[in-house]
N, C-alpha and C positions, 0 to 999 in steps of 0.2 A: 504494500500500500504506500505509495511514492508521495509526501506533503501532508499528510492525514494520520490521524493516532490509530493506533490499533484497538482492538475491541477489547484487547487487556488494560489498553494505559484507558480507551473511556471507562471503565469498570470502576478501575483504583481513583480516577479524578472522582468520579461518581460515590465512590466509597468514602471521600475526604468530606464529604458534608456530612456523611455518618460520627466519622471522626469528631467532627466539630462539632454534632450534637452532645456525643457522649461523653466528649473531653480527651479523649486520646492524644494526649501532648506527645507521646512518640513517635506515633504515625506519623500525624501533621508535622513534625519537626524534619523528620525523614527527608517527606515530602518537599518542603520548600527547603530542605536543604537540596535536591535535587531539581529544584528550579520550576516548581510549581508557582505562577502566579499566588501571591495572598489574598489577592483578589477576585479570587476565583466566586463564578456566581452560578447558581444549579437556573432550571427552568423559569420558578417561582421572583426569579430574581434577591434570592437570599445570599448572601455572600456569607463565606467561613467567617468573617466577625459576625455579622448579625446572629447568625446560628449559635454563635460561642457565648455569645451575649445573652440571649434568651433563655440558653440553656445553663447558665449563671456560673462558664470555666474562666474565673480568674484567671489561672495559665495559662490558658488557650489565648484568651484575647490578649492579655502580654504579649506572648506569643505571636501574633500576629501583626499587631502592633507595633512592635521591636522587625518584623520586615516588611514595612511598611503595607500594611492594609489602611484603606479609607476608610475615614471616619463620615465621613458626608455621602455615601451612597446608601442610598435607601431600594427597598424592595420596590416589587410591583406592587405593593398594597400602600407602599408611601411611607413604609415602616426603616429606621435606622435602627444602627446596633444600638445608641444612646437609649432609643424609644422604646426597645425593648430590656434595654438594662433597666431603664424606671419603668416600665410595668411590672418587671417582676422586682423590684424594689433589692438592684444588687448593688447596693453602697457603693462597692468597692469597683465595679465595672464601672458602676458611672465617673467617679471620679477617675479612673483612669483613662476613660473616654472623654473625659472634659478636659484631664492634664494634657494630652492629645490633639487638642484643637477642636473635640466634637463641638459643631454652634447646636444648642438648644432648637432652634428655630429651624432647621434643616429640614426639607421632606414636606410633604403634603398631608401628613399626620407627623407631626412634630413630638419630639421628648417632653416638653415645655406641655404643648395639649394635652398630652399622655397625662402627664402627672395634672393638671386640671379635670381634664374629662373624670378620671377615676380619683379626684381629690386625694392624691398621693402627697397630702404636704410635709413628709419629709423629704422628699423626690423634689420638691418643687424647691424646699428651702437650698439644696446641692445646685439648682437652675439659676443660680444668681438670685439672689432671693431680693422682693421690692420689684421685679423686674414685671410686668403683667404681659401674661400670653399674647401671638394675636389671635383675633377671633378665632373661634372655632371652626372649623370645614369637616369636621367628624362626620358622619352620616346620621342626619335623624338630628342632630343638637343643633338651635341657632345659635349664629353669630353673637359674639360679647356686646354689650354696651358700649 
């Protein structure tokens, strides 16, 4: 197959978003020790931070982090790793995702709304606290005052 992956490297690419769910810091490490994109994104448009994020692998997201994975790509649903580190309320993701450069306000469902929408205010207090969302775009919720 001449310019094209084989059906074992798409397997193992395809296996790295497993990895990233379950935390597998060796695999992944492996991995982009051999020259895997960090930015690697499945179908869904989830990339290995978002997935590592959600699934609350402080190593992992270091991890990715440390070879430069983006902090400002969001999924197809509008969803960032930041936004999913405050839904599921992981302290420690998020500030590492904040010391990183993630903006609160990134995406078309934001970190920032996240922690609004589900009145997350310890989530919101790590957002720059004083700082007010903007409106809401959530589905189903109006817009702020």
């Amino acid at each position: 197959m001449t310019g094209g992956l084989t059906e074992d490297e798409l397997d193992l690419l395809r296996q790295s978003f497993e990895w990233a769910r379950t935390g597998d810091l060796t695999q992944l490490a492996t991995l982009l020790t051999m020259g895997v994109p960090s930015n690697l994104t499945n179908e869904r448009g989830d990339t290995l931070l978002i997935l590592a994020a959600y699934h609350c692998h402080d190593d992992v997201v270091r991890l990715l982090l440390d070879h430069g994975a983006d902090v400002e790509r969001y999924n197809d649903n509008g969803q960032t790793a930041l936004g999913a580190a405050v839904f599921r309320r992981a302290t420690v993701i998020v500030t590492m995702l904040l010391e990183a450069g993630a903006d609160p306000d990134t995406g078309p469902r934001s970190a920032r709304e996240v922690a609004d929408f589900f009145d997350l205010s310890d989530m919101r207090a790590l957002l720059r606290p004083g700082v007010p969302a903007r409106p809401s775009r959530l589905p189903g919720v109006p817009p702020s005052p």
